[in-house]
C-alpha positions as a Markdown table, in Angstrom:
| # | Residue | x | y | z |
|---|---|---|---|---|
| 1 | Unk | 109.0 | 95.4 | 126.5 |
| 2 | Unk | 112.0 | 97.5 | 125.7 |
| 3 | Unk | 112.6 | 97.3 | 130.0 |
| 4 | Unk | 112.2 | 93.5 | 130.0 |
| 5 | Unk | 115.0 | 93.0 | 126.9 |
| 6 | Unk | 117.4 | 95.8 | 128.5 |
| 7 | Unk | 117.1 | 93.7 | 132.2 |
| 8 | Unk | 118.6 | 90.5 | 130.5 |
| 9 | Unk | 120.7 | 91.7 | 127.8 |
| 10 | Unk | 124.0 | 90.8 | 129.4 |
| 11 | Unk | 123.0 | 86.9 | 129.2 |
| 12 | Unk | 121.5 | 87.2 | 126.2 |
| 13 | Unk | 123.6 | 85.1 | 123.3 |
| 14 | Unk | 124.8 | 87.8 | 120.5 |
| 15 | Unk | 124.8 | 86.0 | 117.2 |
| 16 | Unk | 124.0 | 87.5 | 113.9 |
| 17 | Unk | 123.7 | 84.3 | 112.6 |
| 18 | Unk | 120.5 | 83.2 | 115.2 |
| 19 | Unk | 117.2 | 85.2 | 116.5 |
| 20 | Unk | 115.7 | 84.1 | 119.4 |
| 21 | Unk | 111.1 | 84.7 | 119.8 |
| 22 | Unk | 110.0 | 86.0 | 123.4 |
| 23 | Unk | 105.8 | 85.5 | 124.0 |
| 24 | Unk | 105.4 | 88.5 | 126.2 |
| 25 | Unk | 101.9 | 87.4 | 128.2 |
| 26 | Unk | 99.9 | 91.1 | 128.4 |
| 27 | Unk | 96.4 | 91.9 | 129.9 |
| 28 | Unk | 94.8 | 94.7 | 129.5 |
| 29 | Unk | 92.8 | 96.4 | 132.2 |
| 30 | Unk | 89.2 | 98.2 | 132.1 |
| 31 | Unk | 90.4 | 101.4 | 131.5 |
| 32 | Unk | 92.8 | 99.7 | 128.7 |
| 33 | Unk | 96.0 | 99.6 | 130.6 |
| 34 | Unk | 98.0 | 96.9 | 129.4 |
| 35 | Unk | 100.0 | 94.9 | 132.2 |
| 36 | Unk | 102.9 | 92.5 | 131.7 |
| 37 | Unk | 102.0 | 89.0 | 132.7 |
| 38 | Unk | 105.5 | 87.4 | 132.3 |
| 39 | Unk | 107.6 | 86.6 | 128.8 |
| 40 | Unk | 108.3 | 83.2 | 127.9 |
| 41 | Unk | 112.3 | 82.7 | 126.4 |
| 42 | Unk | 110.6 | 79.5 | 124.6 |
| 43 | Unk | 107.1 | 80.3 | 124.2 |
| 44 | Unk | 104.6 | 77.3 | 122.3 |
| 45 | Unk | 103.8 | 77.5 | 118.6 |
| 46 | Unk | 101.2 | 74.4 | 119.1 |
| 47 | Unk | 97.5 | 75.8 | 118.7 |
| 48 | Unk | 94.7 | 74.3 | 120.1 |
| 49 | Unk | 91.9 | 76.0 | 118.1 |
| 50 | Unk | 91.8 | 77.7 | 114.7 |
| 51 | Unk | 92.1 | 80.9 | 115.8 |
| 52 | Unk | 95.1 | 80.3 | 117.7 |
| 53 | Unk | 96.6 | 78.5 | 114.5 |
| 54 | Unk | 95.4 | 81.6 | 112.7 |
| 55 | Unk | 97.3 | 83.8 | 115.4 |
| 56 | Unk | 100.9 | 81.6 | 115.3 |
| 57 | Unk | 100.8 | 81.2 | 111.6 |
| 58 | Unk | 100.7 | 85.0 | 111.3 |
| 59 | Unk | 103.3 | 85.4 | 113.8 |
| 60 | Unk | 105.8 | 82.8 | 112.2 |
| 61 | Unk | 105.1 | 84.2 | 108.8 |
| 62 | Unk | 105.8 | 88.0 | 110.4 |
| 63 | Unk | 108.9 | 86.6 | 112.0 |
| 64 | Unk | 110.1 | 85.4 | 108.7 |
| 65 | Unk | 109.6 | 88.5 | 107.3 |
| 66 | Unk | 111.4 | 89.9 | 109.9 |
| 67 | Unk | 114.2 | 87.9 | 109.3 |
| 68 | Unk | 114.9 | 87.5 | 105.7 |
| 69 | Unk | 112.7 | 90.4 | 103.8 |
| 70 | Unk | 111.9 | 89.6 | 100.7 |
| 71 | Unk | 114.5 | 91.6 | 98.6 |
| 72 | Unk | 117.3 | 89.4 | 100.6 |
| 73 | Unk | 115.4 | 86.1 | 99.2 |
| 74 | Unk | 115.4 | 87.6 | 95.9 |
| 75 | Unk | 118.8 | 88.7 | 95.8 |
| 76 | Unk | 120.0 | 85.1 | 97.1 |
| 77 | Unk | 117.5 | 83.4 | 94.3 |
| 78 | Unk | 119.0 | 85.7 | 91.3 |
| 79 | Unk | 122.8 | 84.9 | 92.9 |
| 80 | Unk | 121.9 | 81.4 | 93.0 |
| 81 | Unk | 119.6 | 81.0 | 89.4 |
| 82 | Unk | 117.1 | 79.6 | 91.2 |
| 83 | Unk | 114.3 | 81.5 | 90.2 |
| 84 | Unk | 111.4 | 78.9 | 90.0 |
| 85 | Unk | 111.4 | 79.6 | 86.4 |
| 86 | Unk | 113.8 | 79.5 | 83.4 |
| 87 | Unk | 117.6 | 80.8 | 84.0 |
């Protein structure tokens, strides 16, 4: 994965303002080899069955996480007195 990021960093767009999701396609052999498909600059949140949903719901919640941890929403909240509750 680290490879496939490092081949195409030089058009990738730098922003610290903007993340951009790869879907990296893997398959994993009989002896448990795992094997790059192809990754997917744009890959599809639609599901078609529940556990797909399952999967991209978990994934879009991870990213989030990923993206603004919950100590920076807190901070924000506290700066901004919205707390849900009283100020």
């Amino acid at each position: 994965i680290v490879h496939t990021l490092k081949a195409c960093q030089s058009v990738m767009i730098n922003d610290r303002h903007c993340f951009e999701l790869y879907g990296y396609d893997i398959i994993v052999d009989d002896a448990l080899k795992p094997w790059l498909i192809e990754v997917n600059a744009s890959p599809s949140l639609s599901a078609t069955t529940h556990a797909d949903r399952r999967l991209k719901f978990q994934l879009i919640n991870d990213t989030i996480k990923c993206v603004a941890p919950k100590h920076w929403v807190s901070s924000a909240q506290k700066q901004s007195g919205a707390g849900g509750g009283p100020n």
